[in-house]
Backbone bond lengths (Angstrom), bond angles and torsions (degrees), N, CA, C in turn:
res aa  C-N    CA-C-N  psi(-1)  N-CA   C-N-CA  omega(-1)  CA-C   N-CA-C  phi
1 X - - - 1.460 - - 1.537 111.34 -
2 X 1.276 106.45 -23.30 1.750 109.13 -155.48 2.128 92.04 -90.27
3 X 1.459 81.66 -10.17 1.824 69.81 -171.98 1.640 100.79 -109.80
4 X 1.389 96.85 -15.49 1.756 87.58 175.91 1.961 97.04 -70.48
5 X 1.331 138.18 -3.43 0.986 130.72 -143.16 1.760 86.86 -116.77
6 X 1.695 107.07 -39.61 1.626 89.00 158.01 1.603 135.03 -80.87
7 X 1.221 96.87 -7.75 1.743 90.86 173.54 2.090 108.44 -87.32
8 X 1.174 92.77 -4.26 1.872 92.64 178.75 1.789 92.93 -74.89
9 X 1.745 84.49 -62.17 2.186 87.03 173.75 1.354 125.40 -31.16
10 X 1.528 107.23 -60.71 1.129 105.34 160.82 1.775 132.55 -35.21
11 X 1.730 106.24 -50.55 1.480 110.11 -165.40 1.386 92.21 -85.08
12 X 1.111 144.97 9.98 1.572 143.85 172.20 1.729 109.96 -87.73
13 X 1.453 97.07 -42.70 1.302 101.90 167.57 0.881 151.44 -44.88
14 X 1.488 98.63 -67.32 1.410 141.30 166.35 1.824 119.01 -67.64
15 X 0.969 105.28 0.45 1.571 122.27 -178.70 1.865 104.17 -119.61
16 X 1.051 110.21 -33.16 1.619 121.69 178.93 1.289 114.71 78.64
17 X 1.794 100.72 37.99 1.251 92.69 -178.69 1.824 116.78 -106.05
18 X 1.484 92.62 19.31 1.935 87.28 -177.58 1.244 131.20 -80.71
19 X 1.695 113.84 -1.38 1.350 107.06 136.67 1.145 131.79 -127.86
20 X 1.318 98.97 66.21 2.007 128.01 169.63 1.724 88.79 -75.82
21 X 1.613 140.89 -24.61 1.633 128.68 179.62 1.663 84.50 -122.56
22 X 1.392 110.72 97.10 1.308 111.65 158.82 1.813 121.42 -45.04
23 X 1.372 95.25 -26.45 1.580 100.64 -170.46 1.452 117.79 -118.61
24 X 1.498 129.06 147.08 1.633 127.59 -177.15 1.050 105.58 -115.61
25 X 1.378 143.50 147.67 1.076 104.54 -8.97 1.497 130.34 -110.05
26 X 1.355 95.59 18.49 1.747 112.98 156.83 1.398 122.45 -95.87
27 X 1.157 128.18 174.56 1.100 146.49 -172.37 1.237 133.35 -108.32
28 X 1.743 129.31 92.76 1.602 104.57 -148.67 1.628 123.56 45.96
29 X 1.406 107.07 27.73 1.449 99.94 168.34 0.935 103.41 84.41
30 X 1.418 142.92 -9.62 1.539 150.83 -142.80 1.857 103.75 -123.59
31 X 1.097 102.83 127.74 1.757 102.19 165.74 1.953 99.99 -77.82
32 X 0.914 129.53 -25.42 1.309 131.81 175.11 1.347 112.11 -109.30
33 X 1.138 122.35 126.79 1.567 130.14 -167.97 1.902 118.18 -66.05
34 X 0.847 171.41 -173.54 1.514 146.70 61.46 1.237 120.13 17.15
35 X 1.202 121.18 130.03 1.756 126.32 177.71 1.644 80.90 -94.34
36 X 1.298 107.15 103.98 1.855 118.84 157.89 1.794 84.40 -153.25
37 X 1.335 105.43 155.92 1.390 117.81 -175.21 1.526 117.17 -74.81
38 X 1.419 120.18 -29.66 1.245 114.70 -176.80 1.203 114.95 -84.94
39 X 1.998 107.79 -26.34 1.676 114.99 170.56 1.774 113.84 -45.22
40 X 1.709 102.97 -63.05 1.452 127.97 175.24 1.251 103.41 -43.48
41 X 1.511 131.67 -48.27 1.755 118.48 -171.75 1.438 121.01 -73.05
42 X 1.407 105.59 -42.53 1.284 114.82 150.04 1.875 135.92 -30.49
43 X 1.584 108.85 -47.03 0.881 125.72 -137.44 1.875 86.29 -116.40
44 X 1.140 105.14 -24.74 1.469 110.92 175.41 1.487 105.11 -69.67
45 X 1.232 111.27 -49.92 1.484 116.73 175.49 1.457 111.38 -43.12
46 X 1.614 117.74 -64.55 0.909 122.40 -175.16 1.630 124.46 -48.70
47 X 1.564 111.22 -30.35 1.534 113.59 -178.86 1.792 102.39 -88.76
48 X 1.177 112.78 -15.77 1.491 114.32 -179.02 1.763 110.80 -75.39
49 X 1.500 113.33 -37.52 1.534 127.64 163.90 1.404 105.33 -59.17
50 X 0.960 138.18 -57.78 1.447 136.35 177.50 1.052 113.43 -48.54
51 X 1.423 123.59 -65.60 1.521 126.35 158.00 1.744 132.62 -21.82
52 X 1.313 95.67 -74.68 1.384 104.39 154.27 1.806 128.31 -33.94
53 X 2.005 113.24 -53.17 1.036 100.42 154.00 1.098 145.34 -42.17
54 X 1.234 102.87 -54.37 1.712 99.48 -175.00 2.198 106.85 -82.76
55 X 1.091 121.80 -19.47 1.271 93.34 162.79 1.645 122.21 -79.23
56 X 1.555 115.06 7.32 1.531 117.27 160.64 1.077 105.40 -73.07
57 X 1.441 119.69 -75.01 1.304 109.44 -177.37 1.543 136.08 -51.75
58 X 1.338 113.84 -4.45 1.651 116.64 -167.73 2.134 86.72 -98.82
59 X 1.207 105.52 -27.24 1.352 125.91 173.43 1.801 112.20 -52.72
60 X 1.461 100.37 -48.83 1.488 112.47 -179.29 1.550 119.49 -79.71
61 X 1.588 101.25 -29.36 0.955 91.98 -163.85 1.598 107.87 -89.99
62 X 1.330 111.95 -35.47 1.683 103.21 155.99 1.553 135.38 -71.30
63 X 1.456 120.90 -4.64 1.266 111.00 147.32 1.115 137.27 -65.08
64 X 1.450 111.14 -29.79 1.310 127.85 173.98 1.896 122.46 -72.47
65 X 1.485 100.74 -19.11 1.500 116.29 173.19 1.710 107.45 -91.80
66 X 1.407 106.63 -26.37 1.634 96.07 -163.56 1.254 105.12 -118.54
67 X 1.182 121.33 -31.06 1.465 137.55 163.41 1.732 129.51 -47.48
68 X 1.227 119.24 111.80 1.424 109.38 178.96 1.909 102.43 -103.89
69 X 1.132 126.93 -28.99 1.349 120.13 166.38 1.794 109.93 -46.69
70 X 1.136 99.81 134.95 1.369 101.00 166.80 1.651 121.88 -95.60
71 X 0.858 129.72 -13.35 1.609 120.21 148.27 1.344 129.14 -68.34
72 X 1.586 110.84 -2.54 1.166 113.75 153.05 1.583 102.31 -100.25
73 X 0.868 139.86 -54.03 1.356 124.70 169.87 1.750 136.35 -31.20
74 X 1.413 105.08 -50.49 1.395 102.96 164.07 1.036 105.77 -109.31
75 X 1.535 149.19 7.23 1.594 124.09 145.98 1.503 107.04 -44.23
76 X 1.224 124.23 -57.44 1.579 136.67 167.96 1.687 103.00 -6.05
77 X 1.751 94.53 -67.01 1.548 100.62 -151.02 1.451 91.14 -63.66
78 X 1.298 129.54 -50.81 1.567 151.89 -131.04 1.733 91.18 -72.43
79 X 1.499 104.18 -52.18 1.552 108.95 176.95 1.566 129.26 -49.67
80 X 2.016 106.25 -34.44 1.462 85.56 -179.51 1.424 78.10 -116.88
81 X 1.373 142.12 79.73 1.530 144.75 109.29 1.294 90.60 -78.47
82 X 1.537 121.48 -45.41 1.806 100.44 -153.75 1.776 91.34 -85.18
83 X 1.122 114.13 3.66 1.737 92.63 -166.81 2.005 86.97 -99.62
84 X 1.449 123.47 -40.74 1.582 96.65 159.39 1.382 132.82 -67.13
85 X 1.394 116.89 -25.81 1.232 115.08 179.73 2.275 114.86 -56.29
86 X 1.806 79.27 -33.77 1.882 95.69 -169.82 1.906 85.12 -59.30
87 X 1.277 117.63 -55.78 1.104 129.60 -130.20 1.947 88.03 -62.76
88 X 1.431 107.88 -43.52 1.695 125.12 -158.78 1.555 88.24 -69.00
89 X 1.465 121.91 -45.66 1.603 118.21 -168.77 1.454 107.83 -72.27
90 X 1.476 113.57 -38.64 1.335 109.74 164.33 1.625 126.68 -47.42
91 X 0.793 129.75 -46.44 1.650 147.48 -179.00 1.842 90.37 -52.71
92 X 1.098 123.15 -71.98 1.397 168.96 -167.58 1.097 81.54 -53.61
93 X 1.536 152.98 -72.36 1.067 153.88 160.82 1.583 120.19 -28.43
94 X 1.201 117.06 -51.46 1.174 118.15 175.49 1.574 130.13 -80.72
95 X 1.581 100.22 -20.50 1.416 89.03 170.68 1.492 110.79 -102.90
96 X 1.472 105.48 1.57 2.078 103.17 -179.43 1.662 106.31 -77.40
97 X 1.484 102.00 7.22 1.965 93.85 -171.08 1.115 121.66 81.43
98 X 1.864 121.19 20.72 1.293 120.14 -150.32 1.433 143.94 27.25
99 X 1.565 101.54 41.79 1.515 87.72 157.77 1.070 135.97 -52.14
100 X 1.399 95.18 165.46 2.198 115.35 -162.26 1.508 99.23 -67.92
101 X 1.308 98.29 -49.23 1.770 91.58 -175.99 1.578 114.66 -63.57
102 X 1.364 120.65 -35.47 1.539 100.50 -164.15 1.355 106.68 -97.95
103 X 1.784 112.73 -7.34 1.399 127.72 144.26 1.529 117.17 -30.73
104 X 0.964 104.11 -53.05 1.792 120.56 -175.13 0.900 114.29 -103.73
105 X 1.265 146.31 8.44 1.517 152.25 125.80 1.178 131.59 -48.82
106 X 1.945 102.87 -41.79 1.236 124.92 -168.22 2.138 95.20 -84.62
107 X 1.434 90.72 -31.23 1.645 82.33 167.80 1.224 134.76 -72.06
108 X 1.330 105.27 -35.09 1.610 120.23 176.01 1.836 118.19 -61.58
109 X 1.655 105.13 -41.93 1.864 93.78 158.10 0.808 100.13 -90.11
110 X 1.339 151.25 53.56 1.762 128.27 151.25 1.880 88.64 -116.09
111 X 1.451 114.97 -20.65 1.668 110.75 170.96 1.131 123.35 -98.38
112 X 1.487 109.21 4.92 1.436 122.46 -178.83 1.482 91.95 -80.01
113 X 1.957 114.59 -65.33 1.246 143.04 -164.92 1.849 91.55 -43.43
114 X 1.328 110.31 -61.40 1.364 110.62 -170.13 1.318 100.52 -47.39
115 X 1.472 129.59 -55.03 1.291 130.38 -154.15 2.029 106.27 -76.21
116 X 0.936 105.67 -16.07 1.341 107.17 174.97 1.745 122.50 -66.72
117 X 1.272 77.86 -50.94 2.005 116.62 -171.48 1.457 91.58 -65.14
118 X 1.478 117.47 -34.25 1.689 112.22 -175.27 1.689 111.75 -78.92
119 X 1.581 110.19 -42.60 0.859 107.05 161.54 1.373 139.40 -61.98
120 X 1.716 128.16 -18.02 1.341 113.42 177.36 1.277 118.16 -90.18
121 X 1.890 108.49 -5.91 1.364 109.62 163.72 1.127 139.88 -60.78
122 X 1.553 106.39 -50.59 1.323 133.67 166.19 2.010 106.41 -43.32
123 X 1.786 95.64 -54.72 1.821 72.68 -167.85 1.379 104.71 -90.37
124 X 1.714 116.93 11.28 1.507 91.25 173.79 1.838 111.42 -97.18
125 X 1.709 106.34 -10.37 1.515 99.02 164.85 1.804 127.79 -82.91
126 X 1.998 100.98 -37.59 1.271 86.57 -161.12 1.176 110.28 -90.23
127 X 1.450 115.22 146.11 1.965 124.28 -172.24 1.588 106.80 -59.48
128 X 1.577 117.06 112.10 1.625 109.02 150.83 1.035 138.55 -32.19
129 X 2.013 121.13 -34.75 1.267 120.87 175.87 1.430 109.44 -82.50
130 X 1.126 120.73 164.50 1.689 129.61 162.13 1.493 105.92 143.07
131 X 1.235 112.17 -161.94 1.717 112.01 -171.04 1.555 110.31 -83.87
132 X 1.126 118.37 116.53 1.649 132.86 -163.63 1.915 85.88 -94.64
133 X 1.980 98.97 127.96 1.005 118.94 160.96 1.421 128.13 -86.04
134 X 1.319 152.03 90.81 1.510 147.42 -156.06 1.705 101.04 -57.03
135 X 1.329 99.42 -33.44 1.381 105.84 -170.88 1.629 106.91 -54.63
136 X 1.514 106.59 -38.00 1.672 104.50 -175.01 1.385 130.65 -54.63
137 X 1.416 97.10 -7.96 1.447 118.66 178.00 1.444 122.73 -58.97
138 X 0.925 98.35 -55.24 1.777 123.73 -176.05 1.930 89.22 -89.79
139 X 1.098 122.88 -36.88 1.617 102.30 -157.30 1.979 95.19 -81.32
140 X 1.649 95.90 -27.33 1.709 100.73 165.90 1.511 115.77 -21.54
141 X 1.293 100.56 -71.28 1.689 118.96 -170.59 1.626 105.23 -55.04
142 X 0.975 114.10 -57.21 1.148 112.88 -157.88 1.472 104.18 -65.57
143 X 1.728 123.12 -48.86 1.453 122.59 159.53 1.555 99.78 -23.83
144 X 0.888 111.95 -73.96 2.008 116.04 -142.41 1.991 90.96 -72.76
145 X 1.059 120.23 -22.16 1.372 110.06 160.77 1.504 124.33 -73.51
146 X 1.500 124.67 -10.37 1.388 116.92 -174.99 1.637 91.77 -112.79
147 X 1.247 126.47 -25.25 1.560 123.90 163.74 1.868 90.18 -55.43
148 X 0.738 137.88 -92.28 1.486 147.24 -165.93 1.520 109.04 -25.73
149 X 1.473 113.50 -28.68 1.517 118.20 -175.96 1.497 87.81 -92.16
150 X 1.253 135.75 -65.64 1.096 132.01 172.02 1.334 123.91 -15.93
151 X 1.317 126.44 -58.17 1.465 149.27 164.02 1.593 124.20 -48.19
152 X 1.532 109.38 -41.31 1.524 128.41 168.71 1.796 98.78 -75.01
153 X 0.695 140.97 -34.45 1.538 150.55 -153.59 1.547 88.21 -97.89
154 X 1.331 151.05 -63.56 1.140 154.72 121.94 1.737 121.60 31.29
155 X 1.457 75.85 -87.21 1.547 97.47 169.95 1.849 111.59 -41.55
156 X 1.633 82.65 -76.46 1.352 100.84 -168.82 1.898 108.34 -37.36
157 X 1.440 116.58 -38.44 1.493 111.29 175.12 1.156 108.67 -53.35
158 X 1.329 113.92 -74.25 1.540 131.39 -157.45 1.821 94.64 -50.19
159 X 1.201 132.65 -47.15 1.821 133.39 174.64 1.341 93.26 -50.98
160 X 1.720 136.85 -44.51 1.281 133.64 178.28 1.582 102.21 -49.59
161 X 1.129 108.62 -103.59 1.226 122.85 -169.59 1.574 97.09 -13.68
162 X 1.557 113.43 -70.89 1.244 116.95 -138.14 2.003 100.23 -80.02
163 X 0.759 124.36 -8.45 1.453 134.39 130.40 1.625 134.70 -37.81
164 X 0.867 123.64 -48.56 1.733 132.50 -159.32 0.868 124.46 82.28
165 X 1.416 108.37 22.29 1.903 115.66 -173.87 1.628 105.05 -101.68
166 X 1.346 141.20 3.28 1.153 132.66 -159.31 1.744 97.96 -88.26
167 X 1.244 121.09 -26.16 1.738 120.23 145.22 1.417 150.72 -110.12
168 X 1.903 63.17 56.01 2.033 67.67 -174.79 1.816 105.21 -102.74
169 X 1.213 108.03 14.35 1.563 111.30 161.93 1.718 93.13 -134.52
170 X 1.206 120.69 126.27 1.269 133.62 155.55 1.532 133.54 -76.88
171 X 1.330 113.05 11.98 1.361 120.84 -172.36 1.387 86.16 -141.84
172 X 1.464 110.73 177.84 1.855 133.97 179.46 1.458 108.87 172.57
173 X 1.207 93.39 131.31 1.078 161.87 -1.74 1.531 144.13 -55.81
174 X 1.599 92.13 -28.77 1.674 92.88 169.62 1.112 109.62 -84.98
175 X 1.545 115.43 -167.95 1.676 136.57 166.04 1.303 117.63 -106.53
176 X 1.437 109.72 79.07 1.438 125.43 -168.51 1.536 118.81 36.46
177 X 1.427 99.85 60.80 1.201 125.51 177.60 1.539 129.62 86.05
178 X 1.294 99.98 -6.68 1.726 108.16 174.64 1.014 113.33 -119.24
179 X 1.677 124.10 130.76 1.314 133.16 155.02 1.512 104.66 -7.43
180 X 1.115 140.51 -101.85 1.358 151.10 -171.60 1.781 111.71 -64.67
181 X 1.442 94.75 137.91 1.589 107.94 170.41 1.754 119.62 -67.38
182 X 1.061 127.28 157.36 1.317 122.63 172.23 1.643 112.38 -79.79
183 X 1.268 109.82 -167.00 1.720 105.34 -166.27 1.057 94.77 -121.41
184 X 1.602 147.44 24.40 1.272 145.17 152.60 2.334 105.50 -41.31
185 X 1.086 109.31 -179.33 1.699 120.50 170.16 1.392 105.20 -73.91
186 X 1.310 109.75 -64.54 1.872 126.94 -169.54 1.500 80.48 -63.96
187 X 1.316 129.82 -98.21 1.188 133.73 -160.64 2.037 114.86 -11.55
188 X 1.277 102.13 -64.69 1.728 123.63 163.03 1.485 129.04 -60.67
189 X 1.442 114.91 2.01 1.307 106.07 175.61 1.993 93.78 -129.67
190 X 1.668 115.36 -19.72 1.517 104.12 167.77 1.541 116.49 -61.98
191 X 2.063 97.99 -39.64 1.555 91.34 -173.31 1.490 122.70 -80.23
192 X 1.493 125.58 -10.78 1.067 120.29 157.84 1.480 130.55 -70.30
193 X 1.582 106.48 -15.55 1.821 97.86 156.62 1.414 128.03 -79.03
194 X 1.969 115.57 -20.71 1.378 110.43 148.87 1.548 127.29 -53.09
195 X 1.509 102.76 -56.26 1.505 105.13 171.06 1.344 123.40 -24.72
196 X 1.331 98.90 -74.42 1.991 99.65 173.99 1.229 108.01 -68.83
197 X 1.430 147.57 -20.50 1.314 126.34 -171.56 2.142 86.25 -65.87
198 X 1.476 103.51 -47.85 1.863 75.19 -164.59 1.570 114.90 -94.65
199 X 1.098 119.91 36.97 1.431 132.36 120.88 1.175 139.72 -64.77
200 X 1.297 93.06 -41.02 1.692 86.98 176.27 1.435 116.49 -91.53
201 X 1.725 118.47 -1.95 1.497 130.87 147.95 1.473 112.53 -37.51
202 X 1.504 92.36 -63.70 1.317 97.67 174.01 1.602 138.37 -66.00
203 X 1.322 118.85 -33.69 1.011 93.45 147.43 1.830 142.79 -89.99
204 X 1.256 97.58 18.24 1.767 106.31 -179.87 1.298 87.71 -98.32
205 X 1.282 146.84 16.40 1.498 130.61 174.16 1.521 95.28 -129.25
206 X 1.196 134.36 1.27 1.687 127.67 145.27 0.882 94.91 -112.22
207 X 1.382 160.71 24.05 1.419 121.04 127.52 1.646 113.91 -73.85
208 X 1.310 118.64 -25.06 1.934 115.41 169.53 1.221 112.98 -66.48
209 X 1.380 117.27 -48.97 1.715 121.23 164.88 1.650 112.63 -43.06
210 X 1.519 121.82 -60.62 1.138 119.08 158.01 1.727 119.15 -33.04
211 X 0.970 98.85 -70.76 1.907 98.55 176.46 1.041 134.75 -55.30
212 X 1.796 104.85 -32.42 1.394 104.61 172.83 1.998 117.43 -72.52
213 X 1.397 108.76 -24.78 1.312 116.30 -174.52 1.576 113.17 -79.92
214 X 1.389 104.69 -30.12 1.856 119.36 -171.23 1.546 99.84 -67.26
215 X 1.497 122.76 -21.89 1.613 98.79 -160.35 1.263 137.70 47.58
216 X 1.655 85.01 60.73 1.759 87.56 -159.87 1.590 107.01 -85.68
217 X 1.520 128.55 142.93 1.367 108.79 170.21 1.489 130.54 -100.98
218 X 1.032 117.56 12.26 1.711 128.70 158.93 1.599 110.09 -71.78
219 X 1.087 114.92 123.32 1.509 123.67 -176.19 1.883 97.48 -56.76
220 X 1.427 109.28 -61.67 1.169 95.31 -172.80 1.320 126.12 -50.50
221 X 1.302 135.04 -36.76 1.268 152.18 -167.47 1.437 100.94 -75.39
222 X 1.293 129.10 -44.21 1.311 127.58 -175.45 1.354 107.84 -71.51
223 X 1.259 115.66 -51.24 1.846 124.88 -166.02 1.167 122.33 -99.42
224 X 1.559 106.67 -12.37 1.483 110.67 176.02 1.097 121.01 -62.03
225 X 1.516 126.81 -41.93 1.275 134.96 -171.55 1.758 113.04 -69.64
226 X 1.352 112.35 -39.93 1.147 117.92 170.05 1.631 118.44 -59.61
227 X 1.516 114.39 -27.11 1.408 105.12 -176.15 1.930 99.87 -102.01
228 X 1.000 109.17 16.46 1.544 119.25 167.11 1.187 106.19 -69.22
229 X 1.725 100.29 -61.14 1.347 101.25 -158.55 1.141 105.37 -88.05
230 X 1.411 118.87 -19.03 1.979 93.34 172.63 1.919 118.90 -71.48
231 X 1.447 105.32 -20.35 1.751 122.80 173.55 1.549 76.70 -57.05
232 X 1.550 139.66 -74.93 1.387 138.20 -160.06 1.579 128.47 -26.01
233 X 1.562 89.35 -57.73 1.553 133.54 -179.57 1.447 100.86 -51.40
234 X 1.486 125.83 -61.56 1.293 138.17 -144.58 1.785 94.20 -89.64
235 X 1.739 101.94 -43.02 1.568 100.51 -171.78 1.445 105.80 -65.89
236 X 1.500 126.00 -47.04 1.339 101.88 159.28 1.134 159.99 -30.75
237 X 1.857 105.37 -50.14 1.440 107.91 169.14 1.431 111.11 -78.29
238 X 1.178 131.83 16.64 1.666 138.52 -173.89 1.487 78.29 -106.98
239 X 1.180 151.50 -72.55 1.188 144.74 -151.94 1.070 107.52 -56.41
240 X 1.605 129.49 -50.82 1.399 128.47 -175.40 1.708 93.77 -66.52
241 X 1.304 126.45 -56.93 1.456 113.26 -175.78 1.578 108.93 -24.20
242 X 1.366 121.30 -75.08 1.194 122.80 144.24 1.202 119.30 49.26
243 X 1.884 89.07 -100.57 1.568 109.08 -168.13 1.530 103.52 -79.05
244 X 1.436 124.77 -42.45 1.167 131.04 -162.61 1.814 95.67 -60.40
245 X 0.848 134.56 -55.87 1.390 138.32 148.19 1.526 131.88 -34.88
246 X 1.121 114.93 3.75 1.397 116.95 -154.34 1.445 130.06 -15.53
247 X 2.039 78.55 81.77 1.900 108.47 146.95 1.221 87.59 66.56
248 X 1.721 121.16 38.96 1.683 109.36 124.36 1.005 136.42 -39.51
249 X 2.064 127.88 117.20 1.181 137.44 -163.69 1.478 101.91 -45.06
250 X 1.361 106.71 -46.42 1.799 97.75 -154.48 2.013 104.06 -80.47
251 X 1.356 114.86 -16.84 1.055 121.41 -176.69 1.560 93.09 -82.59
252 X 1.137 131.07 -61.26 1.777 130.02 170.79 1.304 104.39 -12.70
253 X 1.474 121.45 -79.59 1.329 168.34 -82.65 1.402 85.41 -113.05
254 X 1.350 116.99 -51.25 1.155 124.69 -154.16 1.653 114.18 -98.95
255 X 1.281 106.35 -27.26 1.592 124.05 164.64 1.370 89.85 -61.09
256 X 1.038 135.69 -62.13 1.703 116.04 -155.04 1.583 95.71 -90.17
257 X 0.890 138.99 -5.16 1.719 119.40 153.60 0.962 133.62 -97.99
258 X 1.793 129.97 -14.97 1.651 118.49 126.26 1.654 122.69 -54.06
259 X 1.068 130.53 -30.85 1.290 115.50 164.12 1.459 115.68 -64.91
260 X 1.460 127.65 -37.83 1.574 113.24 172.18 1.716 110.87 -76.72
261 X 0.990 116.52 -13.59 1.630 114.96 156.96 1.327 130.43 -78.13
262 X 1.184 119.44 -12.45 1.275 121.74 157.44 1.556 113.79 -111.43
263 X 1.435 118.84 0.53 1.725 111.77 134.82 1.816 127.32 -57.11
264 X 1.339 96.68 -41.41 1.582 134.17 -179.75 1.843 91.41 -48.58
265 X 1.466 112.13 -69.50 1.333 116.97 -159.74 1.139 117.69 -58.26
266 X 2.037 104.03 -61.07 1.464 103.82 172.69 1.328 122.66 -50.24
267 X 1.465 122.21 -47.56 1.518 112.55 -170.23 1.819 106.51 -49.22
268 X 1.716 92.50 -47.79 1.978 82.60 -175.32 1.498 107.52 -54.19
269 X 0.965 137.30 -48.50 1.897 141.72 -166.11 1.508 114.92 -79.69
270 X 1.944 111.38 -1.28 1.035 108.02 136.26 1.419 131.47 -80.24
271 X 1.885 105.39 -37.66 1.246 116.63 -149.54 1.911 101.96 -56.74
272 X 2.063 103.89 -47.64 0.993 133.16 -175.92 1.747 100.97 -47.98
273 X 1.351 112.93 -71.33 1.395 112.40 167.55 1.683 125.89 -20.06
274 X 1.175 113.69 -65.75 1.803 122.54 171.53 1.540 114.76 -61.60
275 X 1.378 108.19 -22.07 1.412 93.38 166.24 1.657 129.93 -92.46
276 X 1.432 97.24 -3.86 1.078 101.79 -171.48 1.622 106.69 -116.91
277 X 1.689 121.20 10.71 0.744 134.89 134.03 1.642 127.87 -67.88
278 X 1.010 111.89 -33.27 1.498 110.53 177.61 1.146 130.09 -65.84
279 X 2.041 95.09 -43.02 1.634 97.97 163.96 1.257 134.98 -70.51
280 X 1.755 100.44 -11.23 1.468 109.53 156.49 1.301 123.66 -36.16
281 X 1.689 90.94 -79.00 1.344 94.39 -174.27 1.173 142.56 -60.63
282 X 1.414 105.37 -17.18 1.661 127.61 -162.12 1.967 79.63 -72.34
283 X 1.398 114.34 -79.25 1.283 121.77 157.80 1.902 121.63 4.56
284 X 1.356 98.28 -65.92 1.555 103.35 172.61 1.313 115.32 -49.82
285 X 1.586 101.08 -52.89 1.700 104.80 -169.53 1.437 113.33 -57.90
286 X 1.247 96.58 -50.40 1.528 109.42 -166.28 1.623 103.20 -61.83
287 X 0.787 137.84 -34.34 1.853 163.62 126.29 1.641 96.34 -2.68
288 X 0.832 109.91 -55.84 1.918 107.56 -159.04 1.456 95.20 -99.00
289 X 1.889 122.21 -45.95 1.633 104.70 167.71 1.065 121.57 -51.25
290 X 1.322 139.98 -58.28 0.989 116.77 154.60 1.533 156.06 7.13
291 X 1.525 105.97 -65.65 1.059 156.98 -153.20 1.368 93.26 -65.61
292 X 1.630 96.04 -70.01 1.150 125.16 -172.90 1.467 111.24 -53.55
293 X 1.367 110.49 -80.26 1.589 107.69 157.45 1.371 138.41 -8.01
294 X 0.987 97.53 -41.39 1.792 99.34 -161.44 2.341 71.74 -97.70
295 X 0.954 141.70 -56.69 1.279 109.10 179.95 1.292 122.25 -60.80
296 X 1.296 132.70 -54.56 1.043 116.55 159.60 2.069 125.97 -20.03
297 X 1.164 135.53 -64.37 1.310 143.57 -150.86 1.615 95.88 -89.00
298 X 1.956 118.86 -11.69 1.321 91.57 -170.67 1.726 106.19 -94.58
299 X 1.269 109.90 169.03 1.511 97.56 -164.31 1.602 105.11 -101.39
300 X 1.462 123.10 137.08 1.493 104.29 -174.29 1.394 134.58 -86.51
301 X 1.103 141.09 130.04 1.523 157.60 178.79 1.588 103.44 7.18
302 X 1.440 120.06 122.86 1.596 128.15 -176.72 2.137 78.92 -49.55
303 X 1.264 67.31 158.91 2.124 102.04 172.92 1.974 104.04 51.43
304 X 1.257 115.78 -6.58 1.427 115.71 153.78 1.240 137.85 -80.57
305 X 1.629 110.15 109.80 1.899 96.01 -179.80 1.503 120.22 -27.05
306 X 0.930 124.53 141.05 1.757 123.47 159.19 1.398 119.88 -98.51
């Protein structure tokens, strides 16, 4: 729900309809909107956020009753801080004229929110016990570093868009025909969201190299990364569709909801990772008490000091 709720954001955007309700938290003054299309897209969003609220909170409040993990417990709480906090920037959004920054603020808790909501799923379905990989340890980090590039790459769009820079090169791969962008503002803040997009190519193609070499045996851990990077692959050439189109809604629309799906992915193939690091480790320890024990209790060889 929380991501069908960023691709509406998105189509509000990308349509220019987010200030079709000059005013929050009514509409034209109105608890019922105008039937005009950009009012309604707008305004759809707005009943879809509400929605979303309250299944966070009905979310929190029974994790917190049935739940004995505490990352399901205060993920709970953590979710509707970010779902009032979304709600206050939203408002805030609409009467600042949509600026870029609180534009991209307002994106960052709605991918936070996603990333939370992913996580209490993950640890309230997948089992702690089972065969603990050591390897997940180290592959942990590296997950939550390409979620993190993921997230900067994110950003960096939504400052595009919400800028006027998302056509300030009309061609792509180049910059209107040259390797390098010019040194205009627009010019310097579109090409730094290419920049990191192929960075973070790069690193979503060693983290599959990583996976493919680790032998990992968690399905997710093994295959996840591979279907990252083809979500990667595809969100790119949707982005250039994009421009080549110049910033067709549904081509927009759709760049920023494969990019929150491959926020979606990494966070799970981290989330999966840390848990299956833990049972690692828990595993290790318990491994060496042991260990210890059984030397300790054995008795040493007649005519050998002990």
């Amino acid at each position: 729900m929380n991501w069908k709720l960023i691709i509406v954001g998105g189509i509000v955007r990308t349509t220019g309809s987010g200030d079709a309700c000059p005013d929050w938290p009514r509409c034209h003054g109105q608890l019922v909107p105008p039937l005009q299309t950009d009012v309604l897209i707008e305004f759809s969003h707005r009943l879809l956020a509400s929605a979303v609220g309250f299944l966070v909170v009905g979310i929190a409040v029974s994790g917190w009753r049935s739940q004995r993990d505490q990352v399901v417990r205060w993920g709970g709480v953590l979710a509707v801080g970010l779902v009032i906090a979304q709600i206050i920037l939203g408002g805030a959004t609409v009467l600042s004229d949509l600026s870029a920054n609180i534009v991209m603020a307002h994106l960052a808790l709605a991918s936070a929110l996603l990333a939370t909501l992913a996580v209490i799923a993950i640890v309230s379905i997948v089992p702690r016990s089972g065969a603990a990989n050591e390897t997940a340890l180290a592959y942990r980090n590296l997950a939550v570093v390409a979620a993190l590039a993921v997230f900067v790459v994110m950003m960096t769009g939504s400052y595009v868009s919400g800028s006027g820079a998302a056509l300030a090169f009309r061609d792509w791969p180049l910059f209107d025909g040259s390797l390098l962008p010019d040194a205009g503002r627009l010019a310097i803040i579109h090409a730094t969201h290419r920049f990191a997009v192929l960075l973070l190519g790069a690193v979503l193609f060693y983290v599959v190299l990583r996976a493919w070499r680790s032998n990992l045996d968690n399905r997710v851990l093994a295959f996840g990364p591979l279907f990252a990077f083809v979500l990667y692959v595809v969100q790119a050439l949707v982005g250039a569709a994009s421009i080549w189109t110049l910033l067709q809604p549904s081509a927009a629309a759709a760049h920023l909801a494969l990019a929150a799906l491959l926020w979606g992915t990494l966070v799970t193939i981290a989330t999966v990772a840390q848990l299956l690091s833990v049972t690692a480790g828990r595993d290790a320890v318990a491994t060496r008490e042991s260990a210890a024990t059984t030397r300790v209790a054995t008795p040493a060889p007649a005519g050998e000091p002990s």
